[in-house]
N, C-alpha and C positions, 0 to 999 in steps of 0.2 A: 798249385805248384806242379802238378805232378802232368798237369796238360803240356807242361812246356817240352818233357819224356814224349819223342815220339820216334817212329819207325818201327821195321817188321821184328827187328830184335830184340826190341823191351816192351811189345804191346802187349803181349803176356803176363809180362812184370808188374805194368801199371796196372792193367785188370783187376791181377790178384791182389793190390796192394788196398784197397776199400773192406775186400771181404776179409781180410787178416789184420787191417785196425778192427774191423768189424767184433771180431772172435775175443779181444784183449779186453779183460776187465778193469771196468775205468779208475779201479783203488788198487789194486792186485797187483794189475801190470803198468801203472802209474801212466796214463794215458796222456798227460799235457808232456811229461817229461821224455816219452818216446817222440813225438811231435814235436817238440823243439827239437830235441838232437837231430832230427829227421831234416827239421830246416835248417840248422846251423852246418850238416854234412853235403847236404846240398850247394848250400852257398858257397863253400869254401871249394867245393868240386868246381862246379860252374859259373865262379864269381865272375865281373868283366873285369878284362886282363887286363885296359884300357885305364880302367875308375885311378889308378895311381897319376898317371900321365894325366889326364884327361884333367885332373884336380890341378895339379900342378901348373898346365897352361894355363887355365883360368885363376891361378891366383897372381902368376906373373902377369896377368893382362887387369890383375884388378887395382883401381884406383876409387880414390876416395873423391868425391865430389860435393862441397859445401853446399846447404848444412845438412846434408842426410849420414851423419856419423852414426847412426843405427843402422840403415842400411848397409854400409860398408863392413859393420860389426857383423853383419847376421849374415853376409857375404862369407866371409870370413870365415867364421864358425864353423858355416855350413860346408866348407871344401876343405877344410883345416883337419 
C-alpha cells in the first residue's frame, strides 16, 4: 500500500511509517485494528473516482446470453 505514496513530500512519511508500526505493541496497541483503519482511510482518500461510472456503464451494456444464467448472475453481483 504504502509504495503507491510517492514524491519528495511524503518520502519522509513513508520511511517513517515501517519503524512506527515497528515500535506498537501487537495486543497494546491492537495492531490488525490500526492496519485496517490505515486501509479503509486510505481507500476512501484515494478510491477511483471512476469505479461508480465505470460499474454503471458495464451494467448498462450487460446482457444475458443463453444458457450461462450464472455467468450473467456473477456479472451482476460483481458490479452491483
Amino acid at each position: 500500500m504504502l509504495t503507491f505514496i510517492k514524491g519528495p513530500q511524503v518520502n519522509g512519511w513513508v520511511e517513517g511509517i515501517p519503524e512506527g508500526l515497528e515500535q506498537l505493541h501487537p495486543i497494546n496497541d491492537n495492531v490488525e485494528y490500526t492496519y485496517l483503519n490505515f486501509l479503509l482511510r486510505f481507500e476512501s482518500q484515494f478510491m477511483d473516482s471512476m469505479k461508480q461510472e465505470v460499474a454503471q456503464a458495464s451494467l448498462d451494456q450487460l446482457s444475458f446470453h443463453f444458457p450461462d444464467i450464472n455467468q450473467y448472475i456473477s456479472n451482476f453481483e460483481m458490479l452491483a
